[in-house]
C-alpha positions in Angstrom: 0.0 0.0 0.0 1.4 3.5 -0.7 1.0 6.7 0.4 -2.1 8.6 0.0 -2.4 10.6 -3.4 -4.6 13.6 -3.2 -8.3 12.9 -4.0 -9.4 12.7 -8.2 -12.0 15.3 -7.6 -9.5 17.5 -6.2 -7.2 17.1 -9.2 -9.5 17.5 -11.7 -10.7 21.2 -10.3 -7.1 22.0 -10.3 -4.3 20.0 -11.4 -5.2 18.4 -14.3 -6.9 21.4 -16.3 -3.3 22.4 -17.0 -2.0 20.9 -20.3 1.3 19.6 -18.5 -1.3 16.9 -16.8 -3.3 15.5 -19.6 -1.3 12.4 -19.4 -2.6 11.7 -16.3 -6.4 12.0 -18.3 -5.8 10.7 -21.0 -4.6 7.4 -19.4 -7.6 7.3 -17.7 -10.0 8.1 -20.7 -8.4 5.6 -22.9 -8.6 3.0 -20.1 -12.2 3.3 -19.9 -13.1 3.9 -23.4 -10.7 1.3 -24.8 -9.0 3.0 -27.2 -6.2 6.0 -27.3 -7.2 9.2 -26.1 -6.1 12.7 -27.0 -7.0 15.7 -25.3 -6.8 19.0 -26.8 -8.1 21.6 -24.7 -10.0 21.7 -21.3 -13.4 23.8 -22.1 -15.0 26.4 -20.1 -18.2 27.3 -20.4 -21.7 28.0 -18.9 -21.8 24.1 -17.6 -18.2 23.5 -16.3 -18.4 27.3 -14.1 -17.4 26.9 -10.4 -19.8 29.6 -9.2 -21.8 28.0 -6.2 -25.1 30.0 -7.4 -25.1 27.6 -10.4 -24.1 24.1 -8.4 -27.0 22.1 -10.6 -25.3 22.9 -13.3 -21.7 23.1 -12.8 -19.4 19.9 -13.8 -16.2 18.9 -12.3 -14.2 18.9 -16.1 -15.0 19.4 -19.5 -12.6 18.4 -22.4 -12.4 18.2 -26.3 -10.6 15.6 -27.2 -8.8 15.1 -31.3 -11.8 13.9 -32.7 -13.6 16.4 -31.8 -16.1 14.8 -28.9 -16.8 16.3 -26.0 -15.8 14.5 -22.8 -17.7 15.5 -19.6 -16.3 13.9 -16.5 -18.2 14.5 -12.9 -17.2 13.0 -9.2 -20.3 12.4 -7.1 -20.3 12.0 -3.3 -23.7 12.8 -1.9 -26.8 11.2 -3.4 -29.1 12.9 -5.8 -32.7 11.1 -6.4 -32.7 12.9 -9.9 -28.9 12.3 -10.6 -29.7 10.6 -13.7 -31.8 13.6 -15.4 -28.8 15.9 -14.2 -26.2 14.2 -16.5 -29.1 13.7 -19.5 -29.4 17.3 -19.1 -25.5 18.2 -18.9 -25.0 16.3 -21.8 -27.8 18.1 -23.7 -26.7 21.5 -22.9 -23.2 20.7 -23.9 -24.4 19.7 -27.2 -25.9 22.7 -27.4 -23.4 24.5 -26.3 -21.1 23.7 -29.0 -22.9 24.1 -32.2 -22.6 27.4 -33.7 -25.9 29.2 -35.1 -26.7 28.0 -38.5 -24.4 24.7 -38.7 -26.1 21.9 -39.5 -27.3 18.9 -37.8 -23.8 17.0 -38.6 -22.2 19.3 -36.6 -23.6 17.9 -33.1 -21.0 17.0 -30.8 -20.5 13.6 -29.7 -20.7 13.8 -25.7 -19.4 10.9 -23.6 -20.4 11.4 -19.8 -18.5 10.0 -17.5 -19.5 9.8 -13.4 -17.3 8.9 -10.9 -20.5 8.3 -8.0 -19.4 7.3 -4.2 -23.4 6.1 -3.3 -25.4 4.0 -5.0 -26.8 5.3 -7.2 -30.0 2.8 -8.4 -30.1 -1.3 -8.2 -26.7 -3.3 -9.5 -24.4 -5.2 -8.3 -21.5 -4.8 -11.0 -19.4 -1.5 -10.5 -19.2 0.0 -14.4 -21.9 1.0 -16.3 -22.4 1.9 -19.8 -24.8 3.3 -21.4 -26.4 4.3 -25.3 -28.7 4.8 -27.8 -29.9 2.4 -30.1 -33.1 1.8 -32.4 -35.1 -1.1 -32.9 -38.2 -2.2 -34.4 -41.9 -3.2 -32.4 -42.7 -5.5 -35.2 -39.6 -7.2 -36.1 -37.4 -6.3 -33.3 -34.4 -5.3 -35.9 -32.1 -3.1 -34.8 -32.1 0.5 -37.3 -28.9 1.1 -38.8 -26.9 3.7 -40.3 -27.1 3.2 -44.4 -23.5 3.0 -46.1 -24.3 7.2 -47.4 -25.0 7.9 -43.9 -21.4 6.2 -43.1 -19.6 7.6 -45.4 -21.5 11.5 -44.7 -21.0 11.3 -41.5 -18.0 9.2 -40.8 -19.9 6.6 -37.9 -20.3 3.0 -38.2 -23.5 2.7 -36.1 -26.1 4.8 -34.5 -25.0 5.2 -30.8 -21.8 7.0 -31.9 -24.0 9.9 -32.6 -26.0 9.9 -29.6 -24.2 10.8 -26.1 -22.9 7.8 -23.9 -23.3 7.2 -20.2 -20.6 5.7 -17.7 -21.6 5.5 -14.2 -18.6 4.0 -11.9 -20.0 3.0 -8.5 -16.6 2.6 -6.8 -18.1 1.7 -3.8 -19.0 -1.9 -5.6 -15.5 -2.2 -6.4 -13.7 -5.2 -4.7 -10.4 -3.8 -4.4 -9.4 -6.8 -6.8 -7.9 -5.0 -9.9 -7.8 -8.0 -12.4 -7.5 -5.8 -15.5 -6.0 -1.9 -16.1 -8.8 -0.1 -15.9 -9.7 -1.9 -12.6 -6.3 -0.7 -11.2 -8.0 2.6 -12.0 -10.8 2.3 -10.1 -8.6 0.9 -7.1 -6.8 4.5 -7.1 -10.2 5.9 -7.3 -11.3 4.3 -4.1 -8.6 4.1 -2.3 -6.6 7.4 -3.6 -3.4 4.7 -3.6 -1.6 3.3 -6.4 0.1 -0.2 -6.0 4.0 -0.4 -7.5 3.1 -3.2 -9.8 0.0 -0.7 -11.7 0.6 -0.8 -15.4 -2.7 1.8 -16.1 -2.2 4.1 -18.6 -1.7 7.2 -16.7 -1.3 5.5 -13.5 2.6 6.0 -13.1 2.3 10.1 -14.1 -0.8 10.1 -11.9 1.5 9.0 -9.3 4.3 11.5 -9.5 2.0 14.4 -9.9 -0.8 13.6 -7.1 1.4 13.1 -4.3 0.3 15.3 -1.6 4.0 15.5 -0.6 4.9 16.8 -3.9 2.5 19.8 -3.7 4.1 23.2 -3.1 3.5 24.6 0.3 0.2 27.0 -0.6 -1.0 23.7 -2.8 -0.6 21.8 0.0 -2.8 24.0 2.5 -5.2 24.9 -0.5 -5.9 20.8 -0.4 -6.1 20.3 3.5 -8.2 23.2 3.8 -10.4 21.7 0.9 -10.5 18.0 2.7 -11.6 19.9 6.0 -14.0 21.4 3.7 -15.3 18.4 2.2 -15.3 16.6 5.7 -17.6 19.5 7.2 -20.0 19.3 4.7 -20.5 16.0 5.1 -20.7 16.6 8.6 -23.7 18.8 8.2 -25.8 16.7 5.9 -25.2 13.1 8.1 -26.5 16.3 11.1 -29.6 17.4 9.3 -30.4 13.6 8.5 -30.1 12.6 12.1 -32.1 15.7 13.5 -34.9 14.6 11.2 -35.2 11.2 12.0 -35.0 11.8 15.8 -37.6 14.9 16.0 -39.7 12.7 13.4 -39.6 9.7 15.7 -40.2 12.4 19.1 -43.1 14.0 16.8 -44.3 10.5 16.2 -44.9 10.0 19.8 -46.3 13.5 20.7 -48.9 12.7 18.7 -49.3 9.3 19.6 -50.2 10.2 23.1 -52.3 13.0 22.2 -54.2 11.1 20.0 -54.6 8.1 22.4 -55.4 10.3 25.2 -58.4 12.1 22.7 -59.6 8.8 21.7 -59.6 7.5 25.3 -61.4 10.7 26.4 -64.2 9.9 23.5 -64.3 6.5 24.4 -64.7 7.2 27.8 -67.9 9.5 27.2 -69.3 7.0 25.1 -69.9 4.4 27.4 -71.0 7.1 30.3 -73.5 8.5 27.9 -75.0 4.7 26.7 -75.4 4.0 30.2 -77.3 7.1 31.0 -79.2 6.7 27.3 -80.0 2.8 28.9 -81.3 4.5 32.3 -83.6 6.6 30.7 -82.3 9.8 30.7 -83.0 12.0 28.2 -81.0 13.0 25.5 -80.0 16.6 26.2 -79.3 15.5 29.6 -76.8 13.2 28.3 -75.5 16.2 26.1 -75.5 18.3 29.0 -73.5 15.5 31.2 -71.3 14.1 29.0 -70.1 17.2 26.7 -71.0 14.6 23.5 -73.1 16.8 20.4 -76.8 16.4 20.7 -75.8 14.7 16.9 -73.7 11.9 18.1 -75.5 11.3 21.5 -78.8 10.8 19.0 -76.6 8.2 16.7 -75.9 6.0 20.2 -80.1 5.9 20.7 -80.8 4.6 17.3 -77.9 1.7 18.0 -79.4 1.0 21.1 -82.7 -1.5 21.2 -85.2 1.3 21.8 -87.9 -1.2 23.9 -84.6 -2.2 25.9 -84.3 1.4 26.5 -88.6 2.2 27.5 -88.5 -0.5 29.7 -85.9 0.3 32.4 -87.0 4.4 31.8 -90.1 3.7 33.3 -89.3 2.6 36.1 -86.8 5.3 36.5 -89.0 8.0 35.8 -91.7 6.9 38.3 -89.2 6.8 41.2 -88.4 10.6 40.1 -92.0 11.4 40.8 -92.3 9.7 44.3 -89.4 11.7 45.5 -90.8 15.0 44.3 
């Protein structure tokens, strides 16, 4: 085990949107999209701004790489119920971001989105998830494809390489067991450590670069302060979570009792005021007595079994008159 690296998220907002550190990128791009990746520039624009007014839409890096796709990359710590209509919408506005007015359809950027998430975001066991855009029929369940004009106009082999892609990384389902390069990735993602025998692309640069050791003085106290940072916010949202359950479970119980208490007060009058209905006594009495609405006391006589009720008010009612 080494020593600990500063955190990705940390480097992407500031080491690696200098051109001296695209290596370090690049090896990771071309591990997870399987093929050699070139970065040209690191683009700012209205979705990759770090003003906290516009956190909804603000991403962690945004590149164009040589071919000319745009490659979004976000780190993800605290769950979002919506998360998935946040990068669908990301992905739209960079698209329309980066078409000038007037070009043509064939000018849409490609957009690959890429989400490094630390919850789980959704039911799966497997830790990598990929995901496109592809046609097929209701009848005949063929899939559409691209004609050989359309691949020749517009230089794609299939349909999904027009439309944006998905990866979701859920490095909390890794296993720690890093069987193939990109896995050794995802290692240094959850663990911010890189092992001596790592062959990633990327991986060795990522090393020499990332060490918190290595960082200049003001670098160094610009990351602790932003780890303190991270630390207290997470502090405050595992707070407010706790504070709700508890005053939910004290509110629970508040009302319990009040409400038992109510309904043992109703109940309670009830049976005083069919007693006094069985007895004889008249119905505003009972109102009177019991506190019950003349309404409810006259719903208890109809239940009762009114010749029940005649016979033992006689009786009652004559014993009135002898004491007068």
């Amino acid at each position: 085990m080494g020593r600990k690296l500063v955190s990705f998220d940390w480097a992407l907002k500031r080491l690696l949107r200098s051109k001296v550190n695209f290596g370090i990128l690049e090896g990771f791009l071309s591990e997870l999209l399987m093929e050699d990746i070139k970065i040209l520039e690191v683009l700012e624009s209205e979705s990759n701004k770090e003003s906290k007014d516009d956190k909804s839409n603000r991403v962690d890096l945004k590149v164009k790489d040589a071919k000319g796709e745009i490659v979004i990359i976000e780190v993800q710590y605290e769950q979002e119920w919506d998360y998935l209509q946040r990068i669908l919408y990301i992905a739209s506005k960079a698209i329309t971001e980066h078409i000038d007015e007037g070009d043509i359809y064939k000018k849409v950027a490609k957009v690959i989105s890429i989400n490094i998430l630390y919850f789980d975001l959704g039911h799966g066991s497997d830790y990598i998830y990929h995901g496109t855009t592809s046609f097929y029929g209701i009848h005949d369940k063929d899939e559409l494809r691209l004609s050989e004009n359309q691949k020749e106009s517009l230089k794609k082999e299939n349909i999904s390489q027009i439309f944006p892609e998905y990866y979701l990384l859920k490095v909390n389902n890794f296993d720690d067991k890093a069987k193939t390069t990109l896995d050794e990735w995802m290692y240094f993602l959850k663990n911010q450590t890189i092992k001596k025998n790592f062959k990633a692309k990327g991986l060795k640069e990522a090393q020499k670069k990332l060490d918190v050791m290595l960082l200049p003085d003001n670098k160094r106290a610009e990351y602790e302060a932003y780890v303190e940072e991270r630390r207290h916010q997470k502090s405050l949202i595992w707070t407010a979570e706790t504070k709700g359950k508890i005053e939910g479970k004290i509110e629970g119980k508040i009302e319990g009792k009040i409400e038992g208490k109510v309904e043992g007060k109703v109940e309670g009058k009830v049976e005083v005021a069919l007693g006094m209905l069985k007895d004889g006594l008249a119905v505003d009495k009972v109102c009177q007595y019991t506190g019950l609405p003349k309404s409810e006391v006259e719903k208890l006589v109809a239940s009762l079994d009114k010749n029940s009720v005649k016979e033992k008010a006689a009786p009652f009612k004559t014993t009135r008159r002898k004491r007068n």
